[in-house]
N, C-alpha and C positions, 0 to 999 in steps of 0.2 A: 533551552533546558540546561540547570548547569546541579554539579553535582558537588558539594563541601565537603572536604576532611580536612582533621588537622592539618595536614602539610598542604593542599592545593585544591585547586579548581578545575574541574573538569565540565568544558560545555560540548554539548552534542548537539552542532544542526539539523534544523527538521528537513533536511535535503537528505540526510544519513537516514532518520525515519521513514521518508518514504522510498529510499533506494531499499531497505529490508524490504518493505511492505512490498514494491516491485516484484525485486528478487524472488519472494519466496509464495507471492502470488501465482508468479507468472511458471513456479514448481507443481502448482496442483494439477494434478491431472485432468483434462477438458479442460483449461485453460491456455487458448490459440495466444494472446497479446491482450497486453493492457489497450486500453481506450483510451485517446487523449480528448473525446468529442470535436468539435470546430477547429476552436485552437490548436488542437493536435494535428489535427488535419492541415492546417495552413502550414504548419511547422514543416511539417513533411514535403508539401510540397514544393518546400524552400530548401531543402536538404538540410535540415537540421532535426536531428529525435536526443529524444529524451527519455530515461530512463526510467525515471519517476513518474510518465504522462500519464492521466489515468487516475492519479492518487490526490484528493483532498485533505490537508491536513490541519487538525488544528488541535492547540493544548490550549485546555484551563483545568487553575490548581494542580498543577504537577501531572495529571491526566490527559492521554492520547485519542483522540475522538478522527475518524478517519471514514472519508468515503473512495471507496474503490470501485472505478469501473472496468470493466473486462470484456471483449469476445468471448465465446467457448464453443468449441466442437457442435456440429449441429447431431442431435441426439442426446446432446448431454442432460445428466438429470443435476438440475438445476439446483434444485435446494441440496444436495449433497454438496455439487462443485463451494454453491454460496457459506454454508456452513463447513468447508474445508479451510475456505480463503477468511474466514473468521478466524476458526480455531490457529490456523496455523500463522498467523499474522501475528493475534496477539500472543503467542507462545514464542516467537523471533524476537519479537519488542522487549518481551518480560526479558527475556535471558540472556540477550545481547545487551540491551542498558539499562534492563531494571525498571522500565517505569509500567505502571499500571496502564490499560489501554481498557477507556470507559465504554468506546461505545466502534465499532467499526461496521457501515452498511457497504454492502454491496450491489452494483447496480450494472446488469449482466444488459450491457447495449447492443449486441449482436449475435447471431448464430451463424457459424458460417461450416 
């Protein structure tokens, strides 16, 4: 994603987009850790993690389209947490670099 004005260019990798989406996922309350499913799983037990795992990302037309998996608290009310990790995803994305965020599911893999 890059951004034109007169005097320069600005591009933001989609590693920045889902470190926000991480970040601010992993803020909502009943939210234990992101998912990384398999792969994430392998990662780990090769001592390596990642920050992002968990977050699918993809732009078309200037638009952020994103799936987010997540643990949560066992008891948690689910579509709240999911409609939190929505609202407040795309409200980080808008404001930190401005792009519009078309669609973001969330896919709650665990209760622990």
């Amino acid at each position: 994603m890059s951004v034109d004005t007169d005097f320069c260019t600005v591009r933001i990798s989609p590693g920045v987009l889902a470190t926000i989406a991480a970040l601010t996922t992993t803020a909502v309350p009943g939210v234990l850790r992101m998912s990384g499913g398999f792969a994430g799983g392998m990662a780990k037990l090769v001592g390596r993690t990642d920050p992002t795992r968990g977050i699918k990302l993809r732009m078309k037309d200037d638009q952020v389209y994103m799936d987010i998996h997540v643990v949560v608290e066992r008891g948690a009310d689910l579509v709240r947490v999911g409609s939190e990790i929505q609202r407040d995803v795309a409200e980080a994305i808008d404001k930190m670099v401005g792009l519009p965020v078309a669609e973001i599911n969330v896919f709650v893999q665990d209760m622990e």
